[in-house]
Structure formats: structure tokens, C-alpha cells
C-alpha positions in Angstrom: 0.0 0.0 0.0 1.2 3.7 -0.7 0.0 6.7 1.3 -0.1 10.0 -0.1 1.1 12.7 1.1 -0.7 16.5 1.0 1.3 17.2 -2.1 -0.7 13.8 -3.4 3.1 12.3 -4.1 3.2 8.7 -3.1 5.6 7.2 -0.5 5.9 3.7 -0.1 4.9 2.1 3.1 4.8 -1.5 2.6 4.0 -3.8 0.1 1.7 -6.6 0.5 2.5 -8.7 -3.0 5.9 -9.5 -4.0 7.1 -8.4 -7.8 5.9 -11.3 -9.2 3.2 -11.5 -11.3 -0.1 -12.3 -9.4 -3.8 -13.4 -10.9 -6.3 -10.2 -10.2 -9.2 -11.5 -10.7 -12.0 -9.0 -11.7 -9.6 -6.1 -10.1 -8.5 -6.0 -13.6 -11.4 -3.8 -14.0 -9.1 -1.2 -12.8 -6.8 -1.4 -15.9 -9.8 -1.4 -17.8 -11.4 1.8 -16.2 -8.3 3.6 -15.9 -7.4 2.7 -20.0 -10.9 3.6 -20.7 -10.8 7.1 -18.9 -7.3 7.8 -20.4 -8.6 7.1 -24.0 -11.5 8.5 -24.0 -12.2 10.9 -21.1 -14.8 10.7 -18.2 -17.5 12.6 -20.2 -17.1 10.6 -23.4 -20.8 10.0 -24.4 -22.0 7.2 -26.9 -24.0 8.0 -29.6 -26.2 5.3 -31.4 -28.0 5.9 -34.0 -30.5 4.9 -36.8 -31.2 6.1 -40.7 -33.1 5.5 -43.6 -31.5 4.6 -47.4 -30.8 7.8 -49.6 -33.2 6.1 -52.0 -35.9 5.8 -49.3 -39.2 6.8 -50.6 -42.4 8.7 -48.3 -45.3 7.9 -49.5 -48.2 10.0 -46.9 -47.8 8.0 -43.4 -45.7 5.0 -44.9 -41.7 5.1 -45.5 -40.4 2.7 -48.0 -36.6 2.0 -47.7 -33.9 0.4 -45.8 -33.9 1.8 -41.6 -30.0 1.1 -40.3 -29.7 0.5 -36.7 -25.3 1.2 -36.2 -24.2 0.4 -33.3 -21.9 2.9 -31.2 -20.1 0.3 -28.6 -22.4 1.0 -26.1 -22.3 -1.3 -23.3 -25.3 0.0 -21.6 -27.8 0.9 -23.9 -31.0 -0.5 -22.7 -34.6 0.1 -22.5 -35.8 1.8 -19.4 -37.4 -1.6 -17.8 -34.0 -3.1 -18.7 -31.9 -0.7 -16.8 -34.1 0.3 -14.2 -34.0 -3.5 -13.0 -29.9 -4.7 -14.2 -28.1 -1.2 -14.4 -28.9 1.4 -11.9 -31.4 3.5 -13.9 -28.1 4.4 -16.0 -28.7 4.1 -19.9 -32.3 3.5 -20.3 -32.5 5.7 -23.5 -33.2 3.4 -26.3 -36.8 3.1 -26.6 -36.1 7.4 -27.5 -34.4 6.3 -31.0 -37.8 6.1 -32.8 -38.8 9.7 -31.3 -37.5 11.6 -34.1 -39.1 9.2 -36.8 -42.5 9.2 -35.0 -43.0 12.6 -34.6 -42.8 13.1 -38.3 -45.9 11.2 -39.1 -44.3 7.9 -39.9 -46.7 5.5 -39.3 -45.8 2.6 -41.3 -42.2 1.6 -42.7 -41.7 -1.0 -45.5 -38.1 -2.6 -45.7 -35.9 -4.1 -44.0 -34.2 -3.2 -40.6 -30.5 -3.2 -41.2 -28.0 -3.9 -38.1 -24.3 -2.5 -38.3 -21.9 -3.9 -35.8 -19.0 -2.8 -37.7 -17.0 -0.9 -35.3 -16.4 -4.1 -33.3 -15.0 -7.7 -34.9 -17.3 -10.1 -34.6 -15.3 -12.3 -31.6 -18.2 -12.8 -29.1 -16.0 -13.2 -25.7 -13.3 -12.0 -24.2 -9.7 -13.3 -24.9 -8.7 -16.5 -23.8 -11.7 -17.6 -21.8 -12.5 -20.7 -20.8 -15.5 -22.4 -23.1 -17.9 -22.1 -19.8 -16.8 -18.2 -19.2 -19.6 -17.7 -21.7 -22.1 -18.0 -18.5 -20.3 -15.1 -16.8 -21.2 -12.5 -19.7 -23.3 -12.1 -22.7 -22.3 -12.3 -26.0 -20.3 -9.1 -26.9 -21.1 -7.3 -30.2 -20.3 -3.2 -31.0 -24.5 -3.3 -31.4 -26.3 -4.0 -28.0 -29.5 -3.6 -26.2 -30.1 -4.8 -23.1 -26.4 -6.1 -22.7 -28.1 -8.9 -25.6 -30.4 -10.6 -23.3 -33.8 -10.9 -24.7 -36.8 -9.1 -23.7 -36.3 -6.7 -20.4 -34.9 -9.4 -17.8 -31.9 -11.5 -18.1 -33.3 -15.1 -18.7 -31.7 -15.8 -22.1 -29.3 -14.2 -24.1 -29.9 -13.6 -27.6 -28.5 -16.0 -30.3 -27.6 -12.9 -32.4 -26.7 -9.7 -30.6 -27.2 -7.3 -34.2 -30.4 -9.0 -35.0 -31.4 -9.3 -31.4 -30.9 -5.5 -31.2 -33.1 -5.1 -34.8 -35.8 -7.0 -32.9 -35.4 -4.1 -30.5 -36.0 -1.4 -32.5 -38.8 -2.8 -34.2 -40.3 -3.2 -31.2 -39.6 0.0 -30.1 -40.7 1.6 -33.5 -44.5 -0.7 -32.7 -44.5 1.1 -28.8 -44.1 4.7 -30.9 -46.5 3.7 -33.3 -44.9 2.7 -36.1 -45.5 -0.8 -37.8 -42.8 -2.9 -39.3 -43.4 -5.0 -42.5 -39.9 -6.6 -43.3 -36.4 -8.4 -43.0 -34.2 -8.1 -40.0 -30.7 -8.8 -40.6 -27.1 -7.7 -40.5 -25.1 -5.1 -42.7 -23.4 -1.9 -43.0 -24.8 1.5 -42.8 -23.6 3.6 -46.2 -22.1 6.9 -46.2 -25.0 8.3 -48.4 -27.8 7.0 -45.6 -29.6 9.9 -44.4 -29.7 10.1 -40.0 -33.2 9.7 -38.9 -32.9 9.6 -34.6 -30.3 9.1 -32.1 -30.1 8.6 -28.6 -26.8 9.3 -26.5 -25.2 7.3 -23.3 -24.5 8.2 -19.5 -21.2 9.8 -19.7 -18.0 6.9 -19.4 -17.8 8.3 -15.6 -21.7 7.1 -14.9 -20.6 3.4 -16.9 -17.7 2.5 -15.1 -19.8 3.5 -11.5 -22.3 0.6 -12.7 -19.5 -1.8 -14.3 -17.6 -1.7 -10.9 -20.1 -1.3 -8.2 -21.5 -4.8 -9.4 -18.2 -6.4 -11.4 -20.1 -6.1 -14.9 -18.1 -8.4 -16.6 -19.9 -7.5 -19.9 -19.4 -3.9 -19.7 -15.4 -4.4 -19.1 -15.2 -6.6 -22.3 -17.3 -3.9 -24.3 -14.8 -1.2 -22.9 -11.9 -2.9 -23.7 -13.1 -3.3 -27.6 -14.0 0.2 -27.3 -10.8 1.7 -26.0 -9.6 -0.4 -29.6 -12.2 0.7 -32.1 -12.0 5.2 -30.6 -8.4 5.2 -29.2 -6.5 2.7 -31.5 -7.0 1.4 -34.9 -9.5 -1.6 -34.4 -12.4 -2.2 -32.3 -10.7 -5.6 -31.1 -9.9 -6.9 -27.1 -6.3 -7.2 -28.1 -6.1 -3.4 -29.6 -8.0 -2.1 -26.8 -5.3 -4.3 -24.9 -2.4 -2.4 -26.5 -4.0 1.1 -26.5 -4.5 0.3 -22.6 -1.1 -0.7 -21.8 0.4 2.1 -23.9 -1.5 4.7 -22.0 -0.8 3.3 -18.3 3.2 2.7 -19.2 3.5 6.3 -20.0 2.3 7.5 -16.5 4.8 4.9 -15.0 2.1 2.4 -14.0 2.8 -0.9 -15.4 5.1 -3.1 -14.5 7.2 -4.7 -16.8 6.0 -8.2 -16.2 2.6 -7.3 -16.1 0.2 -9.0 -18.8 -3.4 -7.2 -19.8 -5.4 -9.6 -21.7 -9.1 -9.4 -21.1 -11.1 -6.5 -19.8 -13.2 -8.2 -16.9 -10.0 -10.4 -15.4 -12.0 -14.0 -16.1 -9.2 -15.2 -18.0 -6.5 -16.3 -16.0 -3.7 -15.1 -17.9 -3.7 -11.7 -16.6 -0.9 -11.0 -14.9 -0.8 -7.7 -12.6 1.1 -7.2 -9.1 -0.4 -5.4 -6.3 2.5 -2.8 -6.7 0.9 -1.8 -10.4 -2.6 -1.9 -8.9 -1.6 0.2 -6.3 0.5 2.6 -8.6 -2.9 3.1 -10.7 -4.6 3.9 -7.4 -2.2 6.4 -6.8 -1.8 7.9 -10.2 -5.8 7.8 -10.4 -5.7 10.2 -6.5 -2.9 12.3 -7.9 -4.5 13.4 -11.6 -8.3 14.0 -10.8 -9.1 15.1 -14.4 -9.4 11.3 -14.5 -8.8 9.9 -11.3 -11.4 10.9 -9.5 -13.8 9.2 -12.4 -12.3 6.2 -11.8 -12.1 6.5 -7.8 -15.3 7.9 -7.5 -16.8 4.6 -9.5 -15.7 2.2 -6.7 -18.0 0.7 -4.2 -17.9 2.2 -1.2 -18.6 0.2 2.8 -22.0 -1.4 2.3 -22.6 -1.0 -1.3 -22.2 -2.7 -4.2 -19.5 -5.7 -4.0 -18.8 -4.5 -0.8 -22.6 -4.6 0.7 -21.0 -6.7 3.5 -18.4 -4.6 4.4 -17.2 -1.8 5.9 -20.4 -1.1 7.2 -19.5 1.0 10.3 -20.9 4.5 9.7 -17.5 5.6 10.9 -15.4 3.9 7.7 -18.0 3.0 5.1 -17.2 6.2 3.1 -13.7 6.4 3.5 -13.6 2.7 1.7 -13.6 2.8 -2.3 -12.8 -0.6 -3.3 -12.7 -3.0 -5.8 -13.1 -6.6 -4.9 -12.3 -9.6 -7.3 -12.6 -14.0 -7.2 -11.4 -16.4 -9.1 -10.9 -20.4 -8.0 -8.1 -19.8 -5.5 -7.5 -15.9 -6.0 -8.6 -13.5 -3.4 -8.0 -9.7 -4.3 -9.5 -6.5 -2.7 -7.3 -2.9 -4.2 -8.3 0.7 -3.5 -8.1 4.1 -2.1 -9.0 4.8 1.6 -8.9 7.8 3.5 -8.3 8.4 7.5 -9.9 11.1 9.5 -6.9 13.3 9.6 -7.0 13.0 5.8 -4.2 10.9 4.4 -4.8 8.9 1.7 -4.0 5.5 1.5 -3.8 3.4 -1.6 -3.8 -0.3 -0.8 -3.9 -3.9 -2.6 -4.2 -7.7 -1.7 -3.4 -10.0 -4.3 -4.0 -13.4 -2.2 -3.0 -17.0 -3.9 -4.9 -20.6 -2.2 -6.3 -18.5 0.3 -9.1 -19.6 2.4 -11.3 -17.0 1.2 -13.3 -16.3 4.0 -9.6 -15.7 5.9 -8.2 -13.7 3.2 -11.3 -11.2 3.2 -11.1 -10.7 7.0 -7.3 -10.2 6.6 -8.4 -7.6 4.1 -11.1 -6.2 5.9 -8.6 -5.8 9.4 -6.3 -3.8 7.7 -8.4 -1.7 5.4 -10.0 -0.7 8.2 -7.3 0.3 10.3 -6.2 2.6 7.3 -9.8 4.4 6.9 -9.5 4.7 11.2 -6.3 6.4 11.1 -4.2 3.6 13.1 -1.2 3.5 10.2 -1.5 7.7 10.0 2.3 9.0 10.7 2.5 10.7 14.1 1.6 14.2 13.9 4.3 17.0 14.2 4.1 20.0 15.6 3.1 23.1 14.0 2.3 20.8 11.2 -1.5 21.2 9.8 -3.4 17.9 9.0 -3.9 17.3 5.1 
């Protein structure tokens, strides 16, 4: 753990995981937060959108022509059921896409529904998972509604995440008043097609807060593509990978054994030590115009992942944390703050653990941070931070 001093410069206390490369679990969330915030800034908004063919013809209350549906990477664009129930009320826009289209007397629209997942490839999981991962996230796709489950709850995801997202709109087209009579199936949107609605995301700051409070593993994975398809050259894992690592070397942060491969940490060859988690941490408390995005995103005591911890009114919000499991891994890294102030940046990478021992480890000394027992002795004349 590092505590930070007034100036917010870091000084090393003590360090909890040697250099060598641990498994992080789902605290690779981190990486992809902070890579994510770096590329594209904590009020990066997407924009999704839908249009009709140049050649499209209106005839009275009925359109005749192609309607494109292209999707923007958005990881939570959802209908308001969808998000009021999965995703904290955040991103509940998309039943608004039809607005613009409705409102000018369309009542009726002949052709097919066209959906364009182009900025993404077309892998559906993350990099090197494990066949069964599948269970742990949706299928991932640069074109998603309702994080491509179908209908509003989470019982089954959809075989097709473009054409799942097609069966959206038209259904959201039906609830605005506008009938559908044709195809649904995948393309690309031309340069020539002429914009007909849009709807727009929770800024990047509001995504990661619902990705980490619950350990969205499908957000992470969309991120990750994302920081590839807006920060790189190619909306792939392993470019949003590079871009990622690029970004966090050049503020000093990674470590030169470290390995970034997914975005959610279920693969298991991620390789991080607790000394780059907690440089992040500190970087992240030293350069708000990101940092506090990223901090502010954590789960504090008794919320989120951490709804069984820190709990005492007297620590639970000086605890951001984010916690992360895998078969054998225990790991618990973030930023707590004592009453006099200091800052304490702090993380557990623990190998065949008893869980239940490594968390109370975890929680004893995170909480003897956020109380102040590990604060430096005052000196005189010397104002608390």
C-alpha cells in the first residue's frame, strides 16, 4: 500500500504482493477503467443511431426503404425496464431512437431493418476464456440492447446480438407507433444514408460506476473493444489491450512483467502485481481530471461488492474498493482515507487463500487505514492534510 502525502506524491509504506506477477481476478477492472478514462475521457458519451436509405421513398404515413440501426459500442444501452432493473437507472434511452421518426408522421415503414456492428470484430467473448466463461457474460457485439439478453430481464441471451438489437427497434418503432413490415438482418450503414434519430449514453464516468459497483463483466469486455475501435486502430480486445497498456506505461504504471489480456480479469492469464494496482490507485488520486472518475466509481462500505463490508458508519465512506474471485484468487485494491485526511492506496493480491480468511485479513487492515491507526504521528506546528 502507498500513502499519499498532501502534495498527493506517493511514498511507499509497505507492500503486501511481492514483484511477481499475481492473478487479479475481476480487479482488472481497474486497468480497464483507468485505459478507458485515459482514451477517451470521463464525459465521453455514446452516440447510437438509426437512418433511412438515400433512395428511401415517403409515401403519406408509410416510408419505403432500408432503416440502419449502427451500433456505437455502447455497453449500456438499454430500454428503461432493462436498466431500471440490471443497471442502476443508467442508460435507459433506447426506446427514445424512434422519437425523431415518429413525430414526423411515420406511421408505417416498408423494408428491412439493417444492423451494423461494424466498429467491433465479430469475436463474441473476451480473450482467452475458458468455453464455460460464456455463462459469466453475454455475448459481446459493438450493437447491444439490453447487454443482448432478450426481452427486459436476463433469462436468455440472444443467439444474435445485431439482429437481437433489430428486434429491438422494431419493437420499439411498434411502442411509438410505427408498424414494421420486413427483414431483420445484419449489414453496414452507407455513407449516403440519411440520419433519422439518435439517442446518447450516461457519460463513461456514470458506466464505469455501474460496471464496478456490481463487477459487470460485460461492460469491461465492451470497454476494452471500445478503447480499440475510438483510441486505437480496431475495435478488437487485443487493440484495446495495446492502447490500454500504452497509456498506463506512459504514466509509470505498469510493471514490466505485467500481462493485460481481457477487460473483466475471467481469463486467467492476466498477470498484474499489487504494486501496479496500487501505482494506478495512486496515479488515479494524484490526476483527478481522470482519477477521481475512476475512484469515485468504486464501491464504497456497504454497497455494491462491498454490501457486507465496511459497514461502520464511521469507515464506510472512506472505503472505495474494488473486490475480485477467481478459484483460489482473493484480491480486494483501492483508495481509503483516514480522518486526519491521508490517503492510503492499498492492494491484496492473495493465492490458495481460504477466502473467507483472506477477506477478513483484508477487511482488518483496510479498516485500520480508513481509522487512522497506520496515520504517521503528527508534528508540531504541522497542519493535518
Amino acid at each position: 500500500m502507498w500513502r499519499l502525502d498532501p502534495g498527493r506524491t506517493p511514498v511507499v509504506v509497505a507492500e503486501h504482493a511481492p514483484d511477481a506477477p499475481q492473478l487479479p481476478a475481476s480487479v482488472m477492472k481497474l486497468v480497464t477503467s483507468g485505459g478507458a478514462l485515459l482514451s477517451l475521457g470521463p464525459s465521453f458519451r455514446f452516440r447510437t443511431g438509426i437512418a433511412t436509405s438515400a433512395n428511401a421513398v415517403r409515401d403519406g404515413r408509410v416510408l419505403r426503404g432500408t432503416v440502419y440501426l449502427k451500433g456505437s459500442g455502447d455497453p449500456v444501452l438499454a430500454t428503461p425496464a432493462y436498466a431500471k432493473a440490471y443497471l442502476e437507472g443508467r442508460g435507459g434511452v433506447f426506446n427514445g431512437i424512434t422519437r425523431r421518426l415518429a413525430a414526423s408522421g411515420v406511421r408505417l415503414v416498408r423494408g428491412p431493418i439493417v444492423a451494423d456492428e461494424s466498429l467491433f470484430d465479430s469475436r463474441r467473448t473476451g480473450l482467452q476464456w475458458r468455453s464455460y466463461y460464456s455463462l459469466y457474460s453475454p455475448p459481446l457485439s459493438a450493437l447491444n440492447v439490453n447487454q443482448n439478453h432478450q426481452g427486459d430481464g436476463r433469462a436468455k441471451y440472444v443467439p444474435d446480438p445485431p439482429v437481437g438489437a433489430a428486434a429491438q427497434l422494431r419493437a420499439a418503432m411498434r411502442r411509438s407507433g410505427i408498424r414494421h413490415a420486413g427483414a431483420l438482418r445484419t449489414g453496414r450503414t452507407p455513407a449516403t444514408a440519411v440520419p433519422a434519430g439518435t439517442v446518447t449514453s450516461p457519460p463513461l464516468s456514470a458506466i464505469l460506476a455501474v460496471m464496478n459497483h456490481e463487477s459487470d463483466n460485460f461492460i469491461a469486455e465492451v470497454l476494452r473493444k471500445d478503447v480499440g475501435a475510438y483510441g486505437g486502430q480496431a475495435g478488437t480486445s487485443q487493440e484495446g489491450a495495446t492502447v490500454t497498456v500504452r497509456l498506463l506505461s506512459e504514466l509509470g504504471i505498469m510493471g514490466r512483467n505485467d500481462r493485460v489480456v481481457d477487460g473483466s480479469g475471467l481469463s486467467r492469464a492476466n498477470r498484474l502485481t499489487a504494486n501496479t494496482l496500487v501505482r494506478l490507485l495512486a496515479a488515479a488520486d494524484a490526476q483527478p481530471q481522470w482519477g477521481d472518475a475512476l475512484i469515485s466509481s468504486l464501491a464504497t462500505g456497504g454497497t455494491g461488492t462491498l454490501i457486507r463490508r465496511f459497514k461502520a458508519p464511521s469507515i464506510r465512506a472512506r472505503v472505495h474498493g474494488k473486490t475480485g474471485y477467481i478459484n483460489g484468487v482473493s484480491s480486494f485494491a483501492g483508495v481509503a482515507e483516514s480522518p486526519a485526511g491521508v490517503h492510503y492506496a492499498f492492494a491484496f493480491l492473495m493465492n490458495d487463500w481460504d477466502i473467507g480468511g483472506a477477506k477478513a485479513v483484508q477487511d482488518r487492515i483496510v479498516t485500520m487505514l480508513a481509522r487512522g491507526t497506520l496515520d504517521p504521528p503528527a508534528q508540531p506546528g504541522v497542519t493535518a492534510p
